[in-house]
C-alpha positions as CSV (number, residue, x, y, z in Angstrom):
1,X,27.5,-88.6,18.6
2,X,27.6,-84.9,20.3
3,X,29.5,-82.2,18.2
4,X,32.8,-81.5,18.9
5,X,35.1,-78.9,18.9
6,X,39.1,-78.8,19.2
7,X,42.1,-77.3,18.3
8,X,43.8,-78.5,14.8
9,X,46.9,-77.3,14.3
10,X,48.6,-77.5,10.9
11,X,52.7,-78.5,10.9
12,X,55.5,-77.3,8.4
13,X,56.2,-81.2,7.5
14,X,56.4,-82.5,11.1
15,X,53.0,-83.3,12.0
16,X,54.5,-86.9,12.7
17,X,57.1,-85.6,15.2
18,X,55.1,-83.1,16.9
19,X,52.2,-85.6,17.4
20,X,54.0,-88.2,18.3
21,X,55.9,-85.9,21.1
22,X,52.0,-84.5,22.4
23,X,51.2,-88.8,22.8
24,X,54.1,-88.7,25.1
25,X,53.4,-85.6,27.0
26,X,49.6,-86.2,27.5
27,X,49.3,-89.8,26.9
28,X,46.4,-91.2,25.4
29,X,45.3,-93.3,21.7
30,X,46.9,-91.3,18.2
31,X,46.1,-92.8,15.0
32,X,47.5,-90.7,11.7
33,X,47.1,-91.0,8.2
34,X,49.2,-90.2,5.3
35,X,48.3,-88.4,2.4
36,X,49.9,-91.9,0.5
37,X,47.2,-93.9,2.8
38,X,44.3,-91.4,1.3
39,X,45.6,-91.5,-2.4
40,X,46.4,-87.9,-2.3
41,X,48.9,-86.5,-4.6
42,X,52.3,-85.0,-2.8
43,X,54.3,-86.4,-0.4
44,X,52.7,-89.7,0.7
45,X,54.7,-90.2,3.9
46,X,53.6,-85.9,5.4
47,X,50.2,-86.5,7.7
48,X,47.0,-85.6,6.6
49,X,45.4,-86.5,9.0
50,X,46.1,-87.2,12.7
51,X,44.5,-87.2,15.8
52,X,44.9,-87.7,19.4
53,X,42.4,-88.9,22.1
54,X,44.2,-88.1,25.4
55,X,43.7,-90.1,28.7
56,X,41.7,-87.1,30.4
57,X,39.3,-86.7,27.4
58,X,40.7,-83.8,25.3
59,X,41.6,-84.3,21.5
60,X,44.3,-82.4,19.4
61,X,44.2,-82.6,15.4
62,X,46.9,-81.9,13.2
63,X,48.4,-82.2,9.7
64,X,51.3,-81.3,7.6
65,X,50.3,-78.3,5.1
66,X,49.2,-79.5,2.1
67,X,51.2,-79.3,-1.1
68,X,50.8,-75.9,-2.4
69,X,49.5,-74.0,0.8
70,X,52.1,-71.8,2.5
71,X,52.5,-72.8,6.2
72,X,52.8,-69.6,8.1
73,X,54.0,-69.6,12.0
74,X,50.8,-67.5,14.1
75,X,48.1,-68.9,11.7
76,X,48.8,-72.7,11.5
77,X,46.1,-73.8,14.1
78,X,41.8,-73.5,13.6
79,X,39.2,-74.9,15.1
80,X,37.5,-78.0,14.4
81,X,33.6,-78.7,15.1
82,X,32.8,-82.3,14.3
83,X,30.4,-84.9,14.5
84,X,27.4,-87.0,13.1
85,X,24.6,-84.4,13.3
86,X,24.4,-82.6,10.0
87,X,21.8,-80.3,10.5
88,X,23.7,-78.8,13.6
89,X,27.0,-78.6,11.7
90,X,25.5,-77.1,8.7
91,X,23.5,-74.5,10.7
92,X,27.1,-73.9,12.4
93,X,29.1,-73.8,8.9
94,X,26.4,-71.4,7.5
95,X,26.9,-68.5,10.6
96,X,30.5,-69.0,10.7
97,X,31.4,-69.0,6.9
98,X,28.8,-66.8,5.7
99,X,30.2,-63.4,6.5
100,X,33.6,-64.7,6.2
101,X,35.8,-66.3,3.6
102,X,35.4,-69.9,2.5
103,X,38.4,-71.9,1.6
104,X,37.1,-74.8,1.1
105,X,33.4,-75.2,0.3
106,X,31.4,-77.6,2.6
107,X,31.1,-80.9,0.2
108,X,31.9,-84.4,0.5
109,X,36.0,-85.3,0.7
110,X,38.1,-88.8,-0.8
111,X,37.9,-89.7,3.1
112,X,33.7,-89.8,2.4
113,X,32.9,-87.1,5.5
114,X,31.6,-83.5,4.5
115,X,33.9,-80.8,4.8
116,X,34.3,-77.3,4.7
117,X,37.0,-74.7,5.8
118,X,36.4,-70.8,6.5
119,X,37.7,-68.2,8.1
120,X,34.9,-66.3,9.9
121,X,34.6,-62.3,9.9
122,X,37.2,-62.0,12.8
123,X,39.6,-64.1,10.9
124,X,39.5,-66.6,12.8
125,X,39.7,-70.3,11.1
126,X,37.0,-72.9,11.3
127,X,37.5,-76.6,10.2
128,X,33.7,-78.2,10.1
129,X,33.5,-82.4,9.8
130,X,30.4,-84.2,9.4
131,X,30.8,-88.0,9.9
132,X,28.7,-90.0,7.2
């Protein structure tokens, strides 16, 4: 698999209805999952995971905030590299995240995929997923 990079955007609880609404507007295959499907504790119906694979080959990711993150308007959506080739994507989390701020440190995740999430010197933030 090549890497790949898209926007993820993060919702205030309405990751459903927003995802849902992009499916209609650019067509294409959405699968979500909930943070009930992934055993994770809050509110089990709010997405934590969704993505959509639109008909002219562009994905957008999204989720509701987590339980205990504050969702703020201007800073809801990162960027997400992903893919299969760990080396690549480590070599990638490892210039973005090192002179910036890790939120979450680059480990394996309940879903099984390595993950990480930083915000690199610039402020901008990076989601990195490495398929297993």
């Amino acid at each position: 698999m090549v890497s790949r990079l898209n926007p993820y955007i993060s919702f205030a609880g309405d990751a459903r209805q927003a995802m849902e609404f992009y499916k209609d507007v650019f067509g294409g295959t959405l699968v979500m999952s909930t943070f009930g499907d992934m055993g994770a504790p809050g509110d089990g119906d709010k997405i934590m995971h969704a993505v959509l694979e639109t008909d002219n080959g562009f994905t957008i990711m999204g989720a509701d905030t987590p339980p205990g993150m504050e969702h703020r308007r201007g800073t809801d959506m990162a960027v997400s590299l992903s893919g299969d080739d760990s080396v690549q994507l480590t070599g990638y989390w490892e210039k973005l995240s090192g002179s910036g701020t890790v939120q979450v440190p680059l480990e394996k995740q309940m879903w099984g995929d390595v993950f990480g999430s930083c915000a690199d010197r610039f402020g901008v933030s990076w989601m990195v997923n490495i398929t297993g």
